[in-house]
C-alpha positions as CSV (number, residue, x, y, z in Angstrom):
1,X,80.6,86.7,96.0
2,X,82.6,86.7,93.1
3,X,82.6,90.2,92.2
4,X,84.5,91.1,95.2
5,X,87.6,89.2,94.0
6,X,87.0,90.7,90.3
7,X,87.0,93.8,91.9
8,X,89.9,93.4,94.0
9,X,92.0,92.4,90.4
10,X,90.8,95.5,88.9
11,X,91.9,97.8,91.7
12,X,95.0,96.1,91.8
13,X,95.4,96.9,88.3
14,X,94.9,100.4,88.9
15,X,97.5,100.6,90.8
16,X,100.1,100.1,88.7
17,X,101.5,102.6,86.3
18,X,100.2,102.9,83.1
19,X,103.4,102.1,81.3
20,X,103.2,98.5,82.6
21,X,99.0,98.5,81.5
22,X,98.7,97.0,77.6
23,X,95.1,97.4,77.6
24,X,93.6,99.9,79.6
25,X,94.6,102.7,81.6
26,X,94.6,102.8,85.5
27,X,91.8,105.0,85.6
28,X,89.8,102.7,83.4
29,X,90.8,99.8,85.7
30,X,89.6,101.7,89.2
31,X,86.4,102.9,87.3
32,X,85.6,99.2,86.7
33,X,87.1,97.9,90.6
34,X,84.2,100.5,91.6
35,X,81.3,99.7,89.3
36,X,81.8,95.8,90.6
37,X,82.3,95.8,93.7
38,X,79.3,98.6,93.9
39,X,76.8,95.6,92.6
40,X,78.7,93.4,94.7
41,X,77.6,95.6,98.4
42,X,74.7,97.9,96.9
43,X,71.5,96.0,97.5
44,X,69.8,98.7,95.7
45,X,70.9,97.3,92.4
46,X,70.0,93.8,92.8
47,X,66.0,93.0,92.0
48,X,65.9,89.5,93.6
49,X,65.6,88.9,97.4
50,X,68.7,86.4,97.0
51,X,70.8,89.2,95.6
52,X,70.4,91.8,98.2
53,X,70.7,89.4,101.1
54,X,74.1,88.5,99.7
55,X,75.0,92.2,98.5
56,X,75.1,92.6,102.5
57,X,77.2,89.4,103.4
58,X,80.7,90.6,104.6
59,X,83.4,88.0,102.5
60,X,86.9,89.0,102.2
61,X,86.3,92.4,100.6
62,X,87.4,94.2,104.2
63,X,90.7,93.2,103.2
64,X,90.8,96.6,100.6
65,X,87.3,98.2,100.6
66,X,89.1,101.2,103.3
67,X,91.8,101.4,100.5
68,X,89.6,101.1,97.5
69,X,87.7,104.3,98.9
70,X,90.4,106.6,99.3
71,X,91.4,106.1,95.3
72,X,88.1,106.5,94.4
73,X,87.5,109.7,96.6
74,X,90.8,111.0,95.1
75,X,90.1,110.5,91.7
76,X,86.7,112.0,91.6
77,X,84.8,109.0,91.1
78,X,81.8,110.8,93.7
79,X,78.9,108.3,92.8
80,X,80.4,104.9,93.5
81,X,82.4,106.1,96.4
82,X,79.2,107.6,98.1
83,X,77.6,104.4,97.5
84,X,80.0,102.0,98.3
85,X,81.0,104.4,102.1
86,X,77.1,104.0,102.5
87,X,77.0,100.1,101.9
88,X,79.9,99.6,104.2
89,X,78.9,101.3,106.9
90,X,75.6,99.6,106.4
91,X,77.1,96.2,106.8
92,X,79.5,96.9,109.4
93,X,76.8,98.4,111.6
94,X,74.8,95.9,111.0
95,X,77.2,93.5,112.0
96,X,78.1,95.2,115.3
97,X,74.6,95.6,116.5
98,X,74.5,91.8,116.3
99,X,78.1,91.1,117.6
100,X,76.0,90.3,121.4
101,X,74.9,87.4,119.7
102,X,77.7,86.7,117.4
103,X,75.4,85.9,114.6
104,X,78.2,86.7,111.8
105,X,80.2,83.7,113.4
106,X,77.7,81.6,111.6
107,X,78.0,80.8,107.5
108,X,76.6,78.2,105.3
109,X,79.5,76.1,106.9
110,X,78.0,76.6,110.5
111,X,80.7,77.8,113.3
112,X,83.3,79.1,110.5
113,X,86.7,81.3,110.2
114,X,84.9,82.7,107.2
115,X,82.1,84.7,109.4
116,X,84.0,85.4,112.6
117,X,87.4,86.2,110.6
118,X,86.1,89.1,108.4
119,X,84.1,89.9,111.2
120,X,86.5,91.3,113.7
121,X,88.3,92.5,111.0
122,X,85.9,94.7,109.0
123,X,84.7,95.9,112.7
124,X,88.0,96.5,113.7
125,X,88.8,98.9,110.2
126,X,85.3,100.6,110.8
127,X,85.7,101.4,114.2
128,X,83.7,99.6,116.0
129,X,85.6,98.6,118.9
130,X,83.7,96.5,121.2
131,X,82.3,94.4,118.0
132,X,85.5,93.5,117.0
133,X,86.8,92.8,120.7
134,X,83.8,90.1,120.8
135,X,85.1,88.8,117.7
136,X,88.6,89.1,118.5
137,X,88.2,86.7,121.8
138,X,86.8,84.2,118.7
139,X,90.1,84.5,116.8
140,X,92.4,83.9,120.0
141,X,90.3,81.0,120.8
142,X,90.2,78.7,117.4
143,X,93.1,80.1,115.4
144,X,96.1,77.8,114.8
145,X,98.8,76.3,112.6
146,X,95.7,74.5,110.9
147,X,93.0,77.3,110.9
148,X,90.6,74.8,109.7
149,X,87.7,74.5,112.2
150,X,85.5,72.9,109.7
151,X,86.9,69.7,111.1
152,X,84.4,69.9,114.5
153,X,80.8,70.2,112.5
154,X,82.2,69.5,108.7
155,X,79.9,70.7,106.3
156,X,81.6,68.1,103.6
157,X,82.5,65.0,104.3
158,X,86.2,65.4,103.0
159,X,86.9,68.3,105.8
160,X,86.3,65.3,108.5
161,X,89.4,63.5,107.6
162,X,92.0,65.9,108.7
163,X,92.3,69.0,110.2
164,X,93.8,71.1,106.7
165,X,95.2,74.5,106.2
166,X,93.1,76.6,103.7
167,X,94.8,79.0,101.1
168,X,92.4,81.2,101.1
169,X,90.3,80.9,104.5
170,X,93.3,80.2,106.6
171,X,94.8,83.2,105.1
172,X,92.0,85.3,105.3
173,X,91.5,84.6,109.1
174,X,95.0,85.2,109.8
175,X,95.1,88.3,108.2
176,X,92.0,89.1,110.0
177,X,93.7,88.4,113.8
178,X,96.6,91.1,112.5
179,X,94.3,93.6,111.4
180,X,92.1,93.3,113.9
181,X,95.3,93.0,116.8
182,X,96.8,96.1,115.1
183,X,93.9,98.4,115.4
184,X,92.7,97.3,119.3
185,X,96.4,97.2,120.2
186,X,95.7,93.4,121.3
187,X,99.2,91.8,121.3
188,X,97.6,88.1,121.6
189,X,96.2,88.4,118.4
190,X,98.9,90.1,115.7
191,X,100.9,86.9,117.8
192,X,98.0,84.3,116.5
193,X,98.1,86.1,113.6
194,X,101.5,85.6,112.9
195,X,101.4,82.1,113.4
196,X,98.1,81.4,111.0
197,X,100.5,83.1,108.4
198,X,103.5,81.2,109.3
199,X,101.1,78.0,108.1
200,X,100.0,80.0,104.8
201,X,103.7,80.6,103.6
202,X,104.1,76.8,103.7
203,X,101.5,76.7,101.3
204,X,104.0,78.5,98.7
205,X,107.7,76.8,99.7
206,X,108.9,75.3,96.6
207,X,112.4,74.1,99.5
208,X,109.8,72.3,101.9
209,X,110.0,68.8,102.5
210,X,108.3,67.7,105.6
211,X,105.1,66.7,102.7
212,X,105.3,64.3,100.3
213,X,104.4,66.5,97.4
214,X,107.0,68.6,96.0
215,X,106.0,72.3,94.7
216,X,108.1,74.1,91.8
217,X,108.7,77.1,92.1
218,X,105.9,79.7,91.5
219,X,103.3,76.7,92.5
220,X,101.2,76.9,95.6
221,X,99.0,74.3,97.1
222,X,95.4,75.9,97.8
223,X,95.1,73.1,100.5
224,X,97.0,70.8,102.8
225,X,96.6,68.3,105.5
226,X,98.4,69.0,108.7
227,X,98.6,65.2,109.7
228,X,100.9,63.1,109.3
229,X,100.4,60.4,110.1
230,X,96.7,61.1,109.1
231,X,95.1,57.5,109.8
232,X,91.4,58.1,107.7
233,X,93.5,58.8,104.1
234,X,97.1,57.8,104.4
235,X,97.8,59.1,101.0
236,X,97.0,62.7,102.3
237,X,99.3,62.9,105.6
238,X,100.9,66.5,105.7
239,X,100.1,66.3,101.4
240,X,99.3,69.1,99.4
241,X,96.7,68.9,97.3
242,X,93.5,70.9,95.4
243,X,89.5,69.3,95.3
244,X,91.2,67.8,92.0
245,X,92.6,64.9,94.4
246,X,89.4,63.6,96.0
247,X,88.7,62.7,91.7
248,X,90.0,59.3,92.3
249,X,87.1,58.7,94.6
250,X,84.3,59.3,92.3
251,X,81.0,60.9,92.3
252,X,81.0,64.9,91.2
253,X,85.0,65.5,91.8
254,X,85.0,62.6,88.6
255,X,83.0,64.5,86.7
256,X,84.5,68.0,87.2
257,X,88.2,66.2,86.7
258,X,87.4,63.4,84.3
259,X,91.2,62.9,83.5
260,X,91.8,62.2,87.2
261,X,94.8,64.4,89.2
262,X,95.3,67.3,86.7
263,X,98.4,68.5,88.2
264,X,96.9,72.0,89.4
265,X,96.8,72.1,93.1
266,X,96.0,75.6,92.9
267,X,92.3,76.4,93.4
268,X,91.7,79.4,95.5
269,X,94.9,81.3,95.8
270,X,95.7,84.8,95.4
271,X,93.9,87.5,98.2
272,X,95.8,85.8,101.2
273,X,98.9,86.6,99.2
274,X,97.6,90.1,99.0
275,X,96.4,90.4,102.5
276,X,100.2,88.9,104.1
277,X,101.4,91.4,101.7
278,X,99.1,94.6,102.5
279,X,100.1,93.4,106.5
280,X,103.1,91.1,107.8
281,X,104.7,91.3,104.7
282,X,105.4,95.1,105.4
283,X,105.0,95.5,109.4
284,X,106.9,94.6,112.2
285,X,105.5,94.8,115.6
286,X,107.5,95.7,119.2
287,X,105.6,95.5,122.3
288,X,106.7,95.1,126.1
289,X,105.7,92.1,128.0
290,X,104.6,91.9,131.7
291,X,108.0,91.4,132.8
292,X,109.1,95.1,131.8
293,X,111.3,93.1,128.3
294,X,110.4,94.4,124.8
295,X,109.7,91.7,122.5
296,X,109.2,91.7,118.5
297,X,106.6,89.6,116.2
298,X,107.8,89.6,112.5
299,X,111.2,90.6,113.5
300,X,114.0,90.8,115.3
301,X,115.9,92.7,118.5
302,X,119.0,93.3,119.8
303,X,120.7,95.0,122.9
304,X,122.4,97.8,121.7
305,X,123.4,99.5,124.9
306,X,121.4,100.1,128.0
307,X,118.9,102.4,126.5
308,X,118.3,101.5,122.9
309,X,117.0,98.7,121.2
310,X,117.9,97.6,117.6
311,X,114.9,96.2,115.6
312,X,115.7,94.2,112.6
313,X,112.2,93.7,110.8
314,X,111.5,90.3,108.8
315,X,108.7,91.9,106.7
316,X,110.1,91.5,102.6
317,X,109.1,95.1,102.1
318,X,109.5,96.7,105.0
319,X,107.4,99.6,105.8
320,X,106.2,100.2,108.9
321,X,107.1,99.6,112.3
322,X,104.3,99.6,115.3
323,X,104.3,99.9,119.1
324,X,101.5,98.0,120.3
325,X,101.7,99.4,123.3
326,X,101.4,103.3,122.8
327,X,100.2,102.5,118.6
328,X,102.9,104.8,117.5
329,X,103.5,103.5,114.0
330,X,107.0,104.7,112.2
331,X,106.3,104.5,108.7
332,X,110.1,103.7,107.1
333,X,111.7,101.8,104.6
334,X,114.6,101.3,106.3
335,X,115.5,97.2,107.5
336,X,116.9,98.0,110.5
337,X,115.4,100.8,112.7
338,X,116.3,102.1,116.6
339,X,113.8,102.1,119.8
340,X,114.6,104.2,122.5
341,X,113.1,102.7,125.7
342,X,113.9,106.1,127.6
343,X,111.7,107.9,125.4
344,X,109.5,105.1,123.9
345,X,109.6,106.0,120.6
346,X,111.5,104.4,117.6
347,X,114.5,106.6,115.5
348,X,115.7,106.0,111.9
C-alpha cells in the first residue's frame, strides 16, 4: 500500500518545473510515479497470492490515478498508461459489480471510512453511477466532525476511548463525499464533505485553542480526540496527539518510542492536504434549495440586484466554480464571480 503514496510524491514532483528540480528532471520523476504505482495495481507483476490480492485493493490512490493517466498519455509513456487504465478499470468494475452487497465497505478494520470512502469515490471518477450512489448513501450516513467510525467495532483498543479525527482517513473520506457529491450532482454530500474537511483543517491551526496542545506553525497533528471532556483518558480530551502518546502506557508503543513523547505528532499527514487542495481548496459550489433560494458551500453570496447573484469563493486558490444543479462548472481564477439566475449560468 505504500507504493501508492511513493507514487503520488513522484508525480507530484513531476509537476513542477524543472528549474525548481535539483536532482532529476520532471520526466524522470513521472517515469518513476508510473513504474510504482504500476507494481502497486498490476497483479501481473506480483508472484505471491498476497501480492496480487492487494495489487487490486482500492486505498487512497483514486485521489490522482485519473490525473496521473492523462500525464502519462501525454508524455508518451504508452506501456505503463495502458497498464495502469487496464488495472483501474479492473478494480473499479470489480468494485461496482459488488457494490449490491457493499463488500468494499469492509477492511481489516471491519465497517471502515477507509473501504466505503474510496469506494464511492473511485466509482464516482470511473463512472459508475449507481455504485457510487450505494456508496454515497454510506458517506451521508456516518460522516461527521469526527469521521472516526472505528469507535463502534474498534479494531485497537485505543480507538474505543474516544471518538478522534484521523489526518489521513478523515481526510480521505471527506474528500471522497466532495468528489463523489461533485460528479452525481448530490448536494448532501459536497455539504458533509465540507464539514469532514472543516475538522481536518483543525488538524493544521497553529491560532487554535479550544485543545490543550498548542501547534507551531507548519505542525500538524495526524490525530485528535473530539472529546472534551473525554472521561476514559482525561489527558486526551479535545488533545492532539500521534501513536507516540499511548508510549507512556507500555507494551509495543514503548518499544517503538523508547524515549517516551518524542514531540512529533505527525504520523500520517500529507494526501488529505493534497486531496482538500486538488478539491475545496480550489472549488466553490452554488446550488438552489427547495425553497427556490441559491445557496453556496465553500463560499459566499450576496444580492446584487434582483437578477444577479455575487459569489465570493473561500477556496485559497480559487479555480472553479460549480452549479450542482445543471453541473455547469466555470473554470476561473477570479475571487469574486457573477450568477445570473435569469439565465442560470455564472459571468466573470
Amino acid at each position: 500500500m505504500d507504493l501508492e503514496y511513493i507514487a503520488h510524491l513522484f508525480y507530484l514532483l513531476s509537476q513542477c518545473d524543472d528549474k525548481y528540480l535539483q536532482l532529476h528532471t520532471a520526466k524522470e520523476y513521472l517515469l518513476w510515479a508510473g513504474e510504482v504505482f504500476d507494481v502497486r495495481v498490476n497483479s501481473k507483476l506480483h508472484n505471491n497470492e498476497r501480492g496480487k490480492e492487494e495489487a487490486q485493493m482500492l486505498g487512497q490512490y483514486f485521489l490522482y490515478v485519473e490525473d496521473l493517466l492523462k500525464k502519462l498519455k501525454e508524455n508518451g509513456l504508452t506501456k505503463e498508461y495502458k497498464e495502469i487504465a487496464s488495472s483501474w478499470k479492473t478494480a473499479t468494475d470489480r468494485v461496482d459489480r459488488d457494490s449490491t452487497k457493499l463488500t468494499a465497505a469492509m477492511t481489516e478494520h471491519f465497517f471502515d471510512n477507509a473501504g466505503f470512502g474510496p469506494a464511492a469515490g473511485a466509482l464516482a471518477l470511473s463512472g459508475h453511477q449507481e455504485g457510487a450512489k450505494k456508496y454515497g448513501e454510506l458517506l451521508k450516513a456516518n460522516i461527521g466532525f469526527s469521521n472516526d467510525f472505528r469507535a463502534q467495532s474498534p479494531d485497537r483498543w485505543w480507538e474505543a476511548l474516544s471518538y478522534m479525527m484521523h489526518a489521513l482517513w478523515g481526510g480521505v473520506t471527506a474528500a471522497a463525499a466532495v468528489i463523489t457529491g461533485r460528479e452525481l450532482g448530490d448536494i448532501e454530500l459536497v455539504k458533509a464533505g465540507y464539514r469532514g474537511t472543516v475538522a481536518l483543517l483543525y488538524m493544521y491551526d497553529s491560532n487554535a485553542t479550544a485543545t490543550d496542545r498548542l501547534l507551531k506553525p507548519g505542525e500538524a497533528a495526524s490525530t485528535y480526540s473530539i472529546a472534551g471532556p473525554n472521561l476514559n483518558r482525561p489527558d486526551l480530551s479535545r488533545n492532539r496527539f500521534g501513536q507516540s502518546i499511548f508510549s507512556s502506557n507500555g507494551g509495543i508503543f514503548t518499544r517503538l518510542f523508547p524515549d517516551g513523547y518524542t514531540g512529533e505528532d505527525d504520523w500520517d499527514m500529507g494526501e488529505e492536504l493534497v486531496a482538500y487542495l486538488n478539491g475545496l481548496g480550489q472549488e466553490t459550489y452554488l446550488y438552489e434549495n427547495s425553497l427556490g433560494d441559491y445557496e453556496v458551500i465553500n463560499g459566499k453570496i450576496e444580492q446584487l440586484n434582483e437578477k444577479d447573484l455575487k459569489i465570493k469563493s473561500s477556496a485559497p486558490y480559487p479555480t472553479r466554480y460549480i452549479n450542482l444543479n445543471t453541473m455547469e462548472v466555470l473554470e476561473c481564477k477570479q475571487e469574486r464571480v457573477t450568477f445570473s439566475k435569469e439565465s442560470k449560468h455564472f459571468m466573470m
